[in-house]
C-alpha positions, 0 to 999 in steps of 0.5 A, a space after each residue: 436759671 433766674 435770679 428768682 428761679 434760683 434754689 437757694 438752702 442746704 442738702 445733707 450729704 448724699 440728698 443733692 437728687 432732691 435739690 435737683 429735683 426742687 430745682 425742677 419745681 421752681 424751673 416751671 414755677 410763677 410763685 416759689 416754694 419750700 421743700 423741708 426735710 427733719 429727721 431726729 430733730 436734724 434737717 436733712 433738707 431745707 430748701 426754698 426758691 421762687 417768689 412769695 409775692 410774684 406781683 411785687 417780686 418779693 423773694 421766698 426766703 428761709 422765713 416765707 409763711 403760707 396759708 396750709 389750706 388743708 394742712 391745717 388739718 394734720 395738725 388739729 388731728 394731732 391735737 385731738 390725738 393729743 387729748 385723746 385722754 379727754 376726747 374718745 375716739 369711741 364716743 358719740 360726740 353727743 357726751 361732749 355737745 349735748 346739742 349735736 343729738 339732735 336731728 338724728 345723730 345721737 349715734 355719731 362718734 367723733 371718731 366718724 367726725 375725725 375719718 370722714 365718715 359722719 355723713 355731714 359734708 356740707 351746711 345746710 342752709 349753705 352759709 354767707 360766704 362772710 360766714 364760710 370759714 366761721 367754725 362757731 357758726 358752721 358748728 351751730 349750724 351742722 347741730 341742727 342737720 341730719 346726716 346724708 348717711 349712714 355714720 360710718 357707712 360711707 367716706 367723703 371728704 368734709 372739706 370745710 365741715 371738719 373744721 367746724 365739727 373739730 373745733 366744737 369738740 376741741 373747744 367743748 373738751 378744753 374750754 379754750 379757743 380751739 385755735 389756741 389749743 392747736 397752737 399749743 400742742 404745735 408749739 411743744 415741739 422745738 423750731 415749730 409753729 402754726 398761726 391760727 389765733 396769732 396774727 402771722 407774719 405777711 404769709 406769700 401770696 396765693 396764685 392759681 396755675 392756668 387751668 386750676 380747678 378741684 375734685 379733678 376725678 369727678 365727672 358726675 355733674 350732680 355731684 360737681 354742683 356739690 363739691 362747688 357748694 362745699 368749696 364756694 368760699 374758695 372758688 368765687 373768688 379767688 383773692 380772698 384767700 390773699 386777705 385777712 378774712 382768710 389768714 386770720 379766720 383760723 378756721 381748723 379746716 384750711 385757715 391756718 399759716 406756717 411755714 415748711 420747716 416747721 411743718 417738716 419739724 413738727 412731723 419728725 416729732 410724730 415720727 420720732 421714736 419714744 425714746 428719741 430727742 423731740 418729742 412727740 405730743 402724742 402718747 405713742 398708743 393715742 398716735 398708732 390709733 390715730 394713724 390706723 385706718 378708720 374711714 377707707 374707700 372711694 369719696 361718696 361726693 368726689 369719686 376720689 380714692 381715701 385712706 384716713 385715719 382719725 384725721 390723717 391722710 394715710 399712705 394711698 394708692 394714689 402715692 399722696 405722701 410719697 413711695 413709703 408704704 407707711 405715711 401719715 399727714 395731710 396735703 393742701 389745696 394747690 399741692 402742699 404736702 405735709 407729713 411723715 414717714 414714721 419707719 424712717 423716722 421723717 418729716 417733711 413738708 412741700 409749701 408753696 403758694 401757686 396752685 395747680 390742679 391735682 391732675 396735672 400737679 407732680 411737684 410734691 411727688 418728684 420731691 418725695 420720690 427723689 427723697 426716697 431713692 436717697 434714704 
C-alpha cells in the first residue's frame, strides 16, 4: 500500500476488523477519509487516510474538514429538537411565519416541514444558481408556492428546500442567524463542532468518482428533469463545491463543514444515556419524538425507500446506518454517513471527500457492518 493510501489513527482493543476494513476503503480511494467511532464520551475508533486535496497531494490527517453535504441536516434536526419547547412539531409553521399561509398552506406543520412531507421540493420560479444555496431568499420564495400535495400524504426528499424552510423557522423562533444557533447547539458537546456561520479551515477537496451520478433508483424520465432542477446547483458544475460560495453559504441543507470526529462525538452525546457523561442537547422526551417515524415510504420524485423522523434519517431497509435496527442521523452526497446507534449507546461518522454513486458505493456500509460484528 502507498504512502498516501496508508491508515493512519487507533483502534480499541477487539475493533482492529473495522481497521481492516477502512483499510479496504482507502485501497480503492482517489481522495481519503475518515472513519470515527465514540461511545461514553471515548473514541473507540479514530481512523483516517488518503488524500484531502489529490491535486496537490496533501495528506488527510487527524484535523481534515470536509463539506458534510446533507450531514448538514442531522444537526439542524437536532437543533429544532433542541428547541422543541419553542418550535411544536405540531404546529402549523404559519404561527411562527405569518407569511407562509399563503397560497394554501395554512395547514402545513413543521412537523411536515421536518419529515419531508410538505409537498415543497423544489422553488418555483427555479433560482439563480448564485441564489441556490441562499436559505433567506429560498424561504421567500417557497412562502409564496403551493404545495405539490397533500402535507402529509406523501414523503419526498426536500434536498435543498429543507434548508431553506428549516432556517426560516430557526431564525423566526430564535432571532438569531439560524446558522449560528446550529453552531451553538453543536457546540454544547465537548470535542464537537460545525462551521456554518464561521469561516472553516481549508476543508478537502471534493472528487467525483467516474460514473457519479444521483437519484440512482430513478429510471422515470419525468421525474429525473425533477430531480436535476432540485440538485442543479450540484450538478452544473462540479467545482463549485470546492469554493467559497459553497463552504461559506451555510446553507442548513448541504453547506455545513466538519470533520469526523466530532461528528462521531456529537451523536454519542445524542446516544448517550441521561445519566451518562456528555451530554445530550436535547431533552430525552424532545429527542424519542424526534427519532419516531414521522414521514415513511417510497420517495414520490426518486423512487427511493424512506424512513425520517423529524428530520433524522431512521434505520432503513436499505441498511443506510448500518445493521442496528434502531438508527438515527443523517448520510451525505457522495457516501458520508453520519449517526448513531442509541441502544449501544454509539456515534459514528464516515468523511470523505470523493463521491461515488449510491449504487456502486459500499464503503460506509463495510465500516458499519465490520463496527458491529465487534460490539
Amino acid at each position: 500500500m502507498s504512502r498516501a493510501k496508508a491508515v493512519a489513527g487507533t483502534v480499541a482493543p477487539g475493533f482492529s476488523a473495522v481497521a481492516d476494513a477502512f483499510a479496504g476503503v482507502l485501497a480503492g480511494s482517489r481522495g481519503g477519509a475518515a472513519f470515527s467511532v465514540v461511545r461514553d464520551g471515548a473514541p473507540l475508533v479514530e481512523l483516517h487516510g488518503g488524500l484531502a486535496d489529490p491535486a496537490t497531494g496533501r495528506p488527510w490527517d487527524s484535523g481534515t474538514v470536509a463539506v458534510l453535504f446533507s450531514g448538514t441536516k442531522g444537526l439542524a434536526a437536532t437543533t429544532c429538537a433542541a428547541l422543541a419547547d419553542r418550535l411544536d412539531p405540531d404546529a402549523p409553521v404559519a404561527r411562527y411565519w405569518p407569511e407562509f399561509a399563503a397560497a394554501g398552506k395554512a395547514e402545513v406543520t413543521v412537523g411536515n416541514v421536518l419529515a419531508h412531507t410538505a409537498g415543497l421540493p423544489y422553488v418555483d420560479p427555479e433560482p439563480a444558481p448564485a441564489a441556490a444555496l441562499d436559505d433567506g431568499a429560498g424561504a421567500a420564495a417557497l412562502a409564496r408556492q403551493p404545495t405539490l400535495w397533500r402535507p402529509g400524504s406523501r414523503v419526498a426528499y426536500h434536498a435543498l428546500t429543507w434548508g431553506h424552510l428549516v432556517a426560516e423557522l430557526l431564525g423566526r423562533v430564535t432571532g438569531a442567524d439560524p446558522r449560528t444557533v446550529v453552531e451553538a447547539v453543536v457546540a454544547r458537546v465537548p470535542g464537537a463542532r460545525v462551521f456554518l456561520a464561521t469561516a472553516p479551515p481549508p476543508p478537502a477537496r471534493i472528487v467525483r468518482a467516474p460514473g457519479y451520478r444521483i437519484s440512482t433508483f430513478l429510471d422515470d424520465p419525468v421525474r429525473r428533469r425533477t430531480v436535476e432542477r432540485m440538485y442543479r446547483v450540484l450538478l452544473d458544475d462540479a467545482e463549485t463545491v470546492n469554493t467559497p460560495v459553497w463552504y461559506r453559504s451555510g446553507a442548513l441543507a448541504g453547506g455545513g463543514v466538519a470533520g469526523a470526529p466530532a461528528l462521531a462525538r456529537f451523536y454519542a452525546a445524542l446516544a448517550a444515556t441521561p445519566t451518562a457523561p456528555g451530554r445530550s442537547p436535547v431533552p430525552a422526551a424532545a429527542l424519542g419524538r424526534a427519532c419516531a417515524p414521522h414521514g415513511v415510504g417510497t420517495d414520490a420524485i426518486n423512487d427511493r425507500p424512506l424512513r425520517f423522523g423529524l428530520g433524522y434519517e431512521l434505520a432503513d431497509p436499505l441498511g443506510t446506518h448500518g445493521p442496528e435496527p434502531v438508527a438515527f442521523g443523517h448520510s451525505g452526497a457522495g457516501g458520508g454517513r453520519h449517526g448513531a446507534w442509541p441502544e449501544r449507546g454509539i456515534g459514528y461518522s464516515f468523511l470523505t471527500n470523493e463521491l461515488r454513486a449510491e449504487d456502486a458505493d459500499n464503503r460506509a456500509s463495510a465500516l458499519l457492518g465490520a463496527l458491529h460484528g465487534c460490539l
